[in-house]
C-alpha positions, 0 to 999 in steps of 0.5 A: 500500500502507498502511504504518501499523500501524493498518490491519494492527490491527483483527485478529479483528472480533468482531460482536454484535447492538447491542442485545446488554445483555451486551456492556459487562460482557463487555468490561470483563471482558476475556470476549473477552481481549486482542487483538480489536476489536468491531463493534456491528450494527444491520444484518442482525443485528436486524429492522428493528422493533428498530433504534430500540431497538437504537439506545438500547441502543447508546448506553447500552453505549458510555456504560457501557463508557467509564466504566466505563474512567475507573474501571478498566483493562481492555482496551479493543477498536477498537469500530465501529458498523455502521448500515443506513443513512447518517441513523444516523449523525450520530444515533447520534454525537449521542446518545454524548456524550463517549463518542464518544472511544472510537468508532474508526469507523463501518462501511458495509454493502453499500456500492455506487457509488451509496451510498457517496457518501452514506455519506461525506457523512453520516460526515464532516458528523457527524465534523467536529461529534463527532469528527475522530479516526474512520474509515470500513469499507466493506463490499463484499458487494452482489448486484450483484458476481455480474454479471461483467458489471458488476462491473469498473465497479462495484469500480473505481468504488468504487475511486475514490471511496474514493481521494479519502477515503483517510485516512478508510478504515482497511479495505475489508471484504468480506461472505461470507456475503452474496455466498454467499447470493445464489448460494444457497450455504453452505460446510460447516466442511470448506470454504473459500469458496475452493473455490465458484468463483463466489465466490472470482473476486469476492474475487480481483478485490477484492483485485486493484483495491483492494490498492495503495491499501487494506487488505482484510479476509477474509470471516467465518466461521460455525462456531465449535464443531462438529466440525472448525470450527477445522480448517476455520478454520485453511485459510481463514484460511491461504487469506485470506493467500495471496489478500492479505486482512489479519484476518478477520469473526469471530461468536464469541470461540472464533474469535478466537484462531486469527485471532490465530495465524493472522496471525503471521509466521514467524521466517524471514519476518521476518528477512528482512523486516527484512533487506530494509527494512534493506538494506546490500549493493551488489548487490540480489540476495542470500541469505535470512538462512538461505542457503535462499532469495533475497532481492530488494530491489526485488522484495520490498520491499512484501511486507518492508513488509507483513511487518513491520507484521503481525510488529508486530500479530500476532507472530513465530512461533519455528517456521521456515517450510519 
């Protein structure tokens, strides 16, 4: 399990199209408010005749936003750049000069075991010339995770070779949408993706191999101003938790606030949280602060850890939890 507060903090990742020429005033506006990180996408959201130019503007956007933060404070998000492919990566370092400050990683799509090896390489030569600060996203969302058949090799040799980078590896992220595509579905915003079978055993066996090393973040949702969509949302992101994932993909700054809220931890969770890392009593068996439930120290001690590093992120609710 991570116990620093940076893998519990990427929260709500907001991803825009890199050649989108509004984001710097966007950011520099604090559009977005406060508490979210961003996500600059050269993969599936341009068309593969736009990368070059989209590219350009990448750099352009992350070069206006930096000195545009040596003028003026404002809120500046983690920012991420998710390429298509590992040559990108050192070209895209390059062209960002001193500005590369303010990258805080790069993200891998469709990561597989035979890509990721080369998406390392890349990121780490380009790291060691431009920036030693950066980490690394995955994203686990490739067709080849539908064969049940191949899939426990597939994530556990991932697995491994993520291991042997842990440091680099702020989350492990896992794309939705892709692996609905492949079975041809789309929930509707009264539907988690829990409730399609197919997928949801993809994202429990994700979280069942990579949640004792990894962070794991939740699927993006697509619904950001129809009717219901913050009440279908709401259970999804109710449902990420339960399943183990830590914040979510969002597409639109309306979904970022109710990831936010969505995370808090609740007063009685805290404090038992903290009652149990700070445990004083001879026996390891005791009553919840409240006297309403029990409290094992060897037992919940990972959950407590857990707990408080979201508390520290996302906050503490005044409601009690029932």
């Amino acid at each position: 399990m991570k116990d620093e507060i940076k893998h519990y903090s990427i929260g709500a990742l907001l991803y825009t199209p890199a050649n989108n020429t509004g984001i710097v005033k966007s950011v520099s506006d604090e559009k977005f408010g406060s508490k979210y990180s961003l996500a600059l996408c050269l993969e599936d959201t341009l068309r593969t005749r736009d990368v070059a130019k989209a590219e350009v503007i990448l750099s352009e956007s992350v070069k206006a936003i930096y000195e545009k933060r040596q003028k003026k404070e404002f809120y500046l998000p983690k920012l991420f750049i998710r390429v298509r492919k590992p040559e990108q990566i050192d070209r895209i370092l390059c062209s960002l000069g001193q500005s590369v400050d303010i990258v805080n990683g790069i993200i891998f799509p469709k990561s597989t075991p035979d890509n990721l090896g080369k998406y390392v390489s890349a990121f780490e030569s380009a790291r060691a010339r431009y920036n030693s600060k950066i980490s690394f996203m995955p994203i686990l969302e490739s067709p080849e995770l539908i064969d049940i058949r191949r899939r426990t090799d597939f994530l556990y040799n991932i697995n491994e070779l993520l291991k042997k980078v842990e440091g680099d590896v702020l989350n492990v992220r896992v794309g939705g949408n892709d692996l609905c595509g492949t079975m041809g579905y789309r929930r509707h915003c009264d539907e988690t993706i829990y409730e399609y079978g197919v997928i949801e055993n993809i994202l429990i066996d994700i979280i069942s191999v990579f949640s004792g090393s990894f962070v794991i973040s939740g699927p993006v949702w697509e619904y950001y101003n129809s009717d219901g969509w913050l009440k279908g949302l709401k259970r999804e992101i109710a449902k990420d938790r339960q399943c183990g994932f830590v914040g979510k993909t969002v597409i639109h700054p309306n979904q970022i606030n109710a990831v936010n809220e969505g995370y808090m931890v609740s007063r009685q969770d805290y404090e038992d949280a903290f009652s149990i890392i700070n445990w004083d009593s001879e026996n390891l068996v005791s009553g919840s602060v409240d006297g309403g439930r029990m409290n094992e120290y060897k037992t919940h001690l990972r959950w407590a850890k857990k707990t408080l590093l979201l508390a520290e992120y996302y906050g503490i609710k005044n409601d009690k939890a029932k």
